[in-house]
Legacy VTK file of the C-alpha trace (Angstrom):
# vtk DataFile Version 3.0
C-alpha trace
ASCII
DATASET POLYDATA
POINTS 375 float
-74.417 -129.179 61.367
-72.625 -132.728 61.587
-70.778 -133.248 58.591
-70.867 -137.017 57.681
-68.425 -138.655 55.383
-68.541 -142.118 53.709
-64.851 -142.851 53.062
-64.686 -145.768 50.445
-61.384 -147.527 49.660
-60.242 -151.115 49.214
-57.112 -150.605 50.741
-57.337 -151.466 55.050
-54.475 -148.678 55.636
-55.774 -146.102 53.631
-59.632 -146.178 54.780
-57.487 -145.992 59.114
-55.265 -143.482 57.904
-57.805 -141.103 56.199
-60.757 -142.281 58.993
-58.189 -140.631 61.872
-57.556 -137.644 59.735
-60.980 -136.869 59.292
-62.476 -137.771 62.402
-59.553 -135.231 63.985
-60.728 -132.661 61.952
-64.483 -133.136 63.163
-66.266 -134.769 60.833
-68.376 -138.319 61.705
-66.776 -140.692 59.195
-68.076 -144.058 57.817
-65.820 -146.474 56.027
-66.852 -149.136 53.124
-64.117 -151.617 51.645
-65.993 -151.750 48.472
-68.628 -149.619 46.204
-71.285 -152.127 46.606
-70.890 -151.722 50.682
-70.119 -147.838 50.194
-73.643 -147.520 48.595
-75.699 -148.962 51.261
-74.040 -146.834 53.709
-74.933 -143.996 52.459
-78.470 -145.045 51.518
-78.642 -145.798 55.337
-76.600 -143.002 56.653
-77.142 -139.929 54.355
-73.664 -138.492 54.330
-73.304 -134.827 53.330
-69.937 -135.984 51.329
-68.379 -139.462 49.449
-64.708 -140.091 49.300
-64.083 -142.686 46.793
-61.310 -144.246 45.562
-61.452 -144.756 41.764
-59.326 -148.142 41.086
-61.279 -150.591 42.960
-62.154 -154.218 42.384
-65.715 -154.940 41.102
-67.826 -151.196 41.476
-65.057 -148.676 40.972
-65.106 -145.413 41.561
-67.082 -143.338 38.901
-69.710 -146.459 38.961
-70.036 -145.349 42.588
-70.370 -141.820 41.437
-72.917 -141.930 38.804
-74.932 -144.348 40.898
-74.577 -141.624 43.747
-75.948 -139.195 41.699
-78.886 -140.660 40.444
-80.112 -141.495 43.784
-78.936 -138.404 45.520
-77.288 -135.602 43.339
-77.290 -133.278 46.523
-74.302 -135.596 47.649
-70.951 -134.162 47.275
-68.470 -136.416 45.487
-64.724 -136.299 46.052
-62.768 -138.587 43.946
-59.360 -140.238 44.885
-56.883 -140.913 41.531
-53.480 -141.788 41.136
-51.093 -139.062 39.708
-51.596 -139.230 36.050
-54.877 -139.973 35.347
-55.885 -136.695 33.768
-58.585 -138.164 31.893
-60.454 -140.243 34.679
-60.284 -137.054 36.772
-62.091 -135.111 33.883
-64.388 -137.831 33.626
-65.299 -137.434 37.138
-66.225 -133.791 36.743
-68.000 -134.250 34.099
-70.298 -136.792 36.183
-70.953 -133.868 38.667
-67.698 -134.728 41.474
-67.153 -132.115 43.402
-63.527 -132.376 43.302
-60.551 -134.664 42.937
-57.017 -135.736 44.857
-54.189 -137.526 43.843
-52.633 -140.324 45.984
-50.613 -139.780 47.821
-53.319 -137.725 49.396
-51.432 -134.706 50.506
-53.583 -133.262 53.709
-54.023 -129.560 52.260
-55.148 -130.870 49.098
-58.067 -133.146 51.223
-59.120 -129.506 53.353
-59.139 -127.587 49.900
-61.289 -130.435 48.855
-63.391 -130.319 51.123
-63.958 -126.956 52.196
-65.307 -127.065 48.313
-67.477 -129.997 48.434
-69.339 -128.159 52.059
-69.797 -124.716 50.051
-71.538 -126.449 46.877
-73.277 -128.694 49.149
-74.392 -125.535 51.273
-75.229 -123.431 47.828
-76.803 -126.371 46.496
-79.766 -126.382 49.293
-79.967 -122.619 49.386
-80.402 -122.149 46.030
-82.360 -125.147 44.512
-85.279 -122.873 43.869
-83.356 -120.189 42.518
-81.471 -122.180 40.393
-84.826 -123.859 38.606
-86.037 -120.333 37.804
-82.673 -119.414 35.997
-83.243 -122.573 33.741
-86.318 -121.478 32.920
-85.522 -117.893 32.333
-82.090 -117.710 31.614
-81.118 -120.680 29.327
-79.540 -118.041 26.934
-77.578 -116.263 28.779
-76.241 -119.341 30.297
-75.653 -120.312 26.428
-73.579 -116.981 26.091
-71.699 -117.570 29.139
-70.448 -121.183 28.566
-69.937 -119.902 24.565
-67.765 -117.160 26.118
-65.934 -119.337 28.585
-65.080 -121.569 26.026
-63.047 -118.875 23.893
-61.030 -117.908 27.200
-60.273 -121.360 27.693
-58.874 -121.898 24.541
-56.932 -119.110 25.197
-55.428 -120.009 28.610
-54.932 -123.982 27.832
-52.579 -123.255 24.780
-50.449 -121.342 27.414
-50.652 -123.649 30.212
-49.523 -126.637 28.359
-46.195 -124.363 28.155
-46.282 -123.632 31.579
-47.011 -127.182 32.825
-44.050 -128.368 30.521
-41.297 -126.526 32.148
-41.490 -127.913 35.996
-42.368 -131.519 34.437
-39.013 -131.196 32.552
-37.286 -130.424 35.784
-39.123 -133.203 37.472
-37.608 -135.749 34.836
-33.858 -134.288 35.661
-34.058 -134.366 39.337
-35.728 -138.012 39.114
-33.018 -139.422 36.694
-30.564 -137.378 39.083
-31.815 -139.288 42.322
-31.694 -142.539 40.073
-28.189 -142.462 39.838
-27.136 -142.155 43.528
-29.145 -144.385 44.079
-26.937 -146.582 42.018
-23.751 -145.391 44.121
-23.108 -147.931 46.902
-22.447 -145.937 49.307
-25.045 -143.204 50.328
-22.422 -140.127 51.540
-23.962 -137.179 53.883
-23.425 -135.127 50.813
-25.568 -137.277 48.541
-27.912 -137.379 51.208
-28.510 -133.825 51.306
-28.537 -133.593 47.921
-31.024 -136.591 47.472
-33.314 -134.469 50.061
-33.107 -130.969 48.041
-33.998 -133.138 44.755
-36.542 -134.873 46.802
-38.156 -131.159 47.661
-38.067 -129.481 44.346
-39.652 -132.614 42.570
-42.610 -131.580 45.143
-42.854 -128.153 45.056
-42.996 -128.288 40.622
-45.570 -131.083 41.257
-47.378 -129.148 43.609
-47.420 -126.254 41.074
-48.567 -128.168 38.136
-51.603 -129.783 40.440
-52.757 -126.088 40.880
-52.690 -125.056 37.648
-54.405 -128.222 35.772
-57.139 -127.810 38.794
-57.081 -124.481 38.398
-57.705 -125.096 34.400
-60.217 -128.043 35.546
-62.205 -126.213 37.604
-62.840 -122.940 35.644
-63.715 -125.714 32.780
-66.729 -127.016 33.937
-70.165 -125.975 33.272
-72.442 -125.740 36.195
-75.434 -124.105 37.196
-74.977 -120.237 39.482
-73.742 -121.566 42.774
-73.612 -118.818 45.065
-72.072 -118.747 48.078
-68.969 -117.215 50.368
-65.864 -116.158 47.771
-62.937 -115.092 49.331
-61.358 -111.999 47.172
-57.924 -112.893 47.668
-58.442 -116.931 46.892
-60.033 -114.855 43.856
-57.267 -112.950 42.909
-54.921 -115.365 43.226
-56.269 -118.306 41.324
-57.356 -116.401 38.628
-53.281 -114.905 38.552
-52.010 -118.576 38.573
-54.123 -119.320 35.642
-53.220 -116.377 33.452
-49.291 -115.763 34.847
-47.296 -117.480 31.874
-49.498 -115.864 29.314
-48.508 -112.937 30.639
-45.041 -113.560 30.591
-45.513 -114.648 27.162
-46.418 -111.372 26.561
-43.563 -109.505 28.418
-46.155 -108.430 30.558
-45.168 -107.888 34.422
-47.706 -108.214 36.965
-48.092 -106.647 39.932
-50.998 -108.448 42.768
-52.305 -106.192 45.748
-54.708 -107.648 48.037
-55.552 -105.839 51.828
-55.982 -107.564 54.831
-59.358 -108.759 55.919
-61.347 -108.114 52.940
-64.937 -109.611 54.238
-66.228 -112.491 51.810
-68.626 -111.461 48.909
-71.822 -113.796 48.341
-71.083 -114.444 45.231
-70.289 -117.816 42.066
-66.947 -118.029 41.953
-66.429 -120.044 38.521
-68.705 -116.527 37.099
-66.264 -113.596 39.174
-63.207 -115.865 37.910
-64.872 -115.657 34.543
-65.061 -111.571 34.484
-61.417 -111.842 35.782
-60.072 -113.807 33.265
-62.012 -111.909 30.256
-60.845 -108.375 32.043
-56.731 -110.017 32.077
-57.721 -110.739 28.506
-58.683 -107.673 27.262
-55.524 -106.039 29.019
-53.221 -108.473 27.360
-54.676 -107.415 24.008
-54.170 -103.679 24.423
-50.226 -104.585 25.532
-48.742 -106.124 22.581
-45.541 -104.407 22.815
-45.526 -105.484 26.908
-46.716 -103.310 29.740
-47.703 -103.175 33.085
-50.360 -105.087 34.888
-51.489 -104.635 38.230
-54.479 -106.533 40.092
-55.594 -105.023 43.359
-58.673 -106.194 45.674
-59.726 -103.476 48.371
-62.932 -102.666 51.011
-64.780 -99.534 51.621
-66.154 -99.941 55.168
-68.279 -96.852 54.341
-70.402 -98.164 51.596
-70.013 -101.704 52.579
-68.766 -103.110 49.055
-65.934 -104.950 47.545
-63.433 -103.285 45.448
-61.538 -104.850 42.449
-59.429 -103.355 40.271
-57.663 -104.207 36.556
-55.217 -101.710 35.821
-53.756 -101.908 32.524
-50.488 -99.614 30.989
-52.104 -100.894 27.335
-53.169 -98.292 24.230
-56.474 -97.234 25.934
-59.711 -97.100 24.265
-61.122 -93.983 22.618
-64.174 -91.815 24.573
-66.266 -92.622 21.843
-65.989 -95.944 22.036
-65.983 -95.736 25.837
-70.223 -95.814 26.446
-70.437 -98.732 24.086
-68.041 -101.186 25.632
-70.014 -103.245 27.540
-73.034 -103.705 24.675
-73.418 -107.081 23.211
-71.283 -107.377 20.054
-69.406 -104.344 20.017
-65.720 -104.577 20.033
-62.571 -102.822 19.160
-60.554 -105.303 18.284
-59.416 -106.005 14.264
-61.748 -108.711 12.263
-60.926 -111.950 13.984
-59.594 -111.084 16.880
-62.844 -110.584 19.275
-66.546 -111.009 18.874
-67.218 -108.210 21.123
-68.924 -110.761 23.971
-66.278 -110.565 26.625
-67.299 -107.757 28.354
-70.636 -107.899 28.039
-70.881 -111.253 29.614
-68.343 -109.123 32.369
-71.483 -106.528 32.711
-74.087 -109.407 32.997
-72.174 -111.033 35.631
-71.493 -108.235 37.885
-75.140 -106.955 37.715
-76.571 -110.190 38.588
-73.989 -110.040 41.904
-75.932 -106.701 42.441
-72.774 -105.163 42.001
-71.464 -102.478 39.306
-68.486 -101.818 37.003
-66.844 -98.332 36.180
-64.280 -97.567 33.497
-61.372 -94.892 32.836
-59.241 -94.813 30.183
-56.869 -92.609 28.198
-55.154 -93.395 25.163
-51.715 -94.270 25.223
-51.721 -94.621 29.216
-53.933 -97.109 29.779
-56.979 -98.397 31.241
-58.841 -99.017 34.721
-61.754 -101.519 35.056
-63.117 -101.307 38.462
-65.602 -103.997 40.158
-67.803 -103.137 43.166
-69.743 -106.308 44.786
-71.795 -105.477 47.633
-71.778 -107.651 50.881
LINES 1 376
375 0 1 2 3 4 5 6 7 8 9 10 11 12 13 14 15 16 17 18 19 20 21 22 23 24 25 26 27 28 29 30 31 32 33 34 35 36 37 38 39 40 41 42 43 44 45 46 47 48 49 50 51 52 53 54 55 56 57 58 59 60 61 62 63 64 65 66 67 68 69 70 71 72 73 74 75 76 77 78 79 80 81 82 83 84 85 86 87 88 89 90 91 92 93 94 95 96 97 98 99 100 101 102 103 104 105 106 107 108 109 110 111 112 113 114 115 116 117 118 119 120 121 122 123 124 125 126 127 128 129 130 131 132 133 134 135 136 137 138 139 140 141 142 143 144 145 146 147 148 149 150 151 152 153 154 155 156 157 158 159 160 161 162 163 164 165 166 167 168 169 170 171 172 173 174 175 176 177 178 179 180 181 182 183 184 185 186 187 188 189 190 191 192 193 194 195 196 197 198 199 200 201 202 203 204 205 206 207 208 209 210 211 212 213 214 215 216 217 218 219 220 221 222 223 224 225 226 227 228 229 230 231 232 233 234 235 236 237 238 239 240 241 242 243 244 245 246 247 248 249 250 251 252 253 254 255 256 257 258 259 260 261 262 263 264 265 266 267 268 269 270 271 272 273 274 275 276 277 278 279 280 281 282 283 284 285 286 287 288 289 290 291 292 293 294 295 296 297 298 299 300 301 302 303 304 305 306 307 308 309 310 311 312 313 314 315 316 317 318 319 320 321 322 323 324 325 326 327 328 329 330 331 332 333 334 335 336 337 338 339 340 341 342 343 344 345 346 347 348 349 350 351 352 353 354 355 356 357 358 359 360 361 362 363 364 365 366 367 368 369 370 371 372 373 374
C-alpha cells in the first residue's frame, strides 16, 4: 500500500522540512499552506493520514479536524501543538486524532506517531463490521470497561502529577542556570560544556514527561476494540512507565523481564494495557508494607501463545476466595476500597483475545497472575 500524507502548515520551512522527512521515509506527501487548501486536497487525493498544524490563520487546526472527520472519519489525524498546550492536545483526542507532537517536532516522536495512526487506520478497515456488532451487543460491557478505566485513572493521575513535577522542577533550575551564563560576557570552554550538559538534561526530563502525559493521554481515551499487532514488550513497558512512581510511592521495587523476539499478539492495546494496569493495582494493594514486584513477558513455541506474568511478594489471597476472584462484584478488599470489578473486567478482556488467565497464590508469599494470548 502507498501511504499518502497531507502535511498542512502555514509556515514555508516547516511544510520543506517535514515534506523531505517524510518523503525519505516512503510515504507520497502533499502539502497545503492553509486548512481551507488542506481540505480540498484531501477531498481530491484521499490521504490515508493528515498532519496539521493547530495555530493557523483563518481554519486552524481542530476546525480542520472535525471537518475531516465528518467527511471521512477513516482518516487518521495527527495534530502538531506547541509544548504546553495540554488542553488543545486533549481536545484533539477527544475529536477522534490519532495522535499528537509537540514542536519542535522531534523525528522519533513523528515515527511513533505514525506507526500509530497506520495500525488504527489498518484496524479501522478490518474491523468496521466487527466493531458495529459489538455496539449492538456489547454496549454494557463497554459501559463496565470505560466505568472501570475511569477508577484506574484516577488512581494513576494523582501519582503522575508527582512524578511529572519532579523533572519540571529540574527543568526550571537548569533553565535559570543557562540564563545566567548567558549573562556572563564571555562564554569560557568550561561554561560551554556546562551550557551543553544543562542543554541535555533539560531534554532528556522533557522527553520523560512527554511519555508519561501521552502515556496518561492515551490510556484515557475511550474508543471502540481496535485490534491489531501489539508488541509485548512496547506493552510491558508503557504500562511500567505509567505505574513506576506509584510504585515507588509504595516502597515497592520492580523488577521488568521481557525475552527476545516475542512474536506480536493480535490484540487492543488500550484493553491488554487496561488488564495490566488493574493486575499492578491489585498487587500494590496486597503490598502495603512494600514488596516485590516483578513483570515478565515470555513465548512458548510449543503451544504457540504469549506468556505474561504479574508476580506479586503481597499477603496472598485465601483458597476460598481463590475460585471467586474473577466474578463480577466480588472483592477482598475492606468497604471502600474496591468494588470487586477490576478483575473481572481483566477476565472479560482476556477471553475476548481468545486467551486465558491462571492464578496461584499463598498467603503471606504472594501471588502469580498469569496471561496466555494466543497468536
Amino acid at each position: 500500500m502507498d501511504w499518502k500524507i497531507v502535511l498542512i502548515d502555514d509556515e514555508p520551512d516547516i511544510r520543506d522540512v517535514m515534506s523531505v522527512i517524510l518523503k525519505d521515509a516512503g510515504y507520497v506527501v502533499f502539502t497545503a499552506p492553509d486548512g481551507e487548501t488542506g481540505l480540498q486536497l484531501c477531498e481530491s487525493e484521499s490521504p490515508q493520514i493528515v498532519i496539521t498544524d493547530i495555530r493557523m490563520p483563518g481554519m486552524n487546526g481542530l476546525e480542520v479536524l472535525e471537518a475531516l472527520k465528518k467527511k471521512s472519519p477513516d482518516t487518521e489525524v495527527i495534530v502538531v501543538t506547541a509544548f504546553g498546550e495540554m488542553d488543545t492536545a486533549i481536545r484533539a483526542l477527544q475529536l477522534d486524532a490519532s495522535d499528537f507532537v509537540t514542536k519542535p517536532i522531534n523525528d522519533e516522536a513523528i515515527r511513533m506517531a505514525l506507526k500509530r495512526a497506520k495500525e488504527r487506520y489498518r484496524s479501522g478497515k478490518k474491523l468496521a463490521d466487527y466493531t458495529a456488532m459489538l455496539e449492538k451487543e456489547n454496549a454494557d460491557m463497554a459501559m463496565i470497561l470505560h466505568q472501570d478505566k475511569m477508577m484506574s485513572l484516577g488512581r494513576l493521575a494523582a501519582s503522575v502529577v508527582h512524578e511529572i513535577n519532579n523533572p519540571l522542577s529540574g527543568i526550571l533550575n537548569y533553565l535559570r542556570l543557562m540564563m545566567r551564563i548567558l549573562k556572563q560576557k564571555d562564554m569560557t570552554s568550561e561554561l560551554r560544556q556546562k551550557f551543553q550538559r544543562y542543554l541535555e538534561l533539560v531534554e532528556n526530563e522533557t522527553s520523560r514527561c512527554s511519555q508519561i502525559v501521552s502515556g496518561l493521554l492515551s490510556f484515557s481515551r475511550k474508543s471502540p476494540p481496535a485490534f491489531s499487532q501489539v508488541s509485548v514488550e512496547e506493552l510491558l513497558n508503557r504500562s511500567k512507565i505509567l505505574s513506576q512512581h506509584k510504585l515507588e510511592l509504595g516502597n515497592i521495587r520492580l523488577g521488568l523481564s521481557v525475552k527476545k523476539d516475542i512474536p506480536q499478539v493480535h490484540g487492543d492495546f488500550n484493553q491488554l494495557q487496561q488488564c495490566l494496569i488493574n493486575l499492578i493495582f491489585n498487587a500494590i494493594d496486597a503490598m502495603p508494607d512494600g514488596g516485590n514486584l516483578r513483570l515478565e513477558g515470555g513465548y512458548d513455541a510449543d503451544k504457540n501463545t504469549v506468556i505474561i506474568k504479574v508476580e506479586d511478594s503481597g499477603c496472598g489471597i485465601e483458597a476460598k476466595d481463590l475460585p471467586h476472584i474473577f466474578e463480577p462484584f466480588f472483592t477482598t478488599k475492606k468497604e471502600g476500597y474496591g468494588v470487586g470489578l477490576g478483575l473481572s473486567t481483566v477476565y472479560g478482556i482476556i477471553e475476548r483475545h481468545k486467551g486465558s488467565i491462571q492464578v496461584e497464590s499463598h498467603i503471606g508469599t504472594g501471588t502469580v497472575f498469569t496471561i496466555f494470548l494466543p497468536l
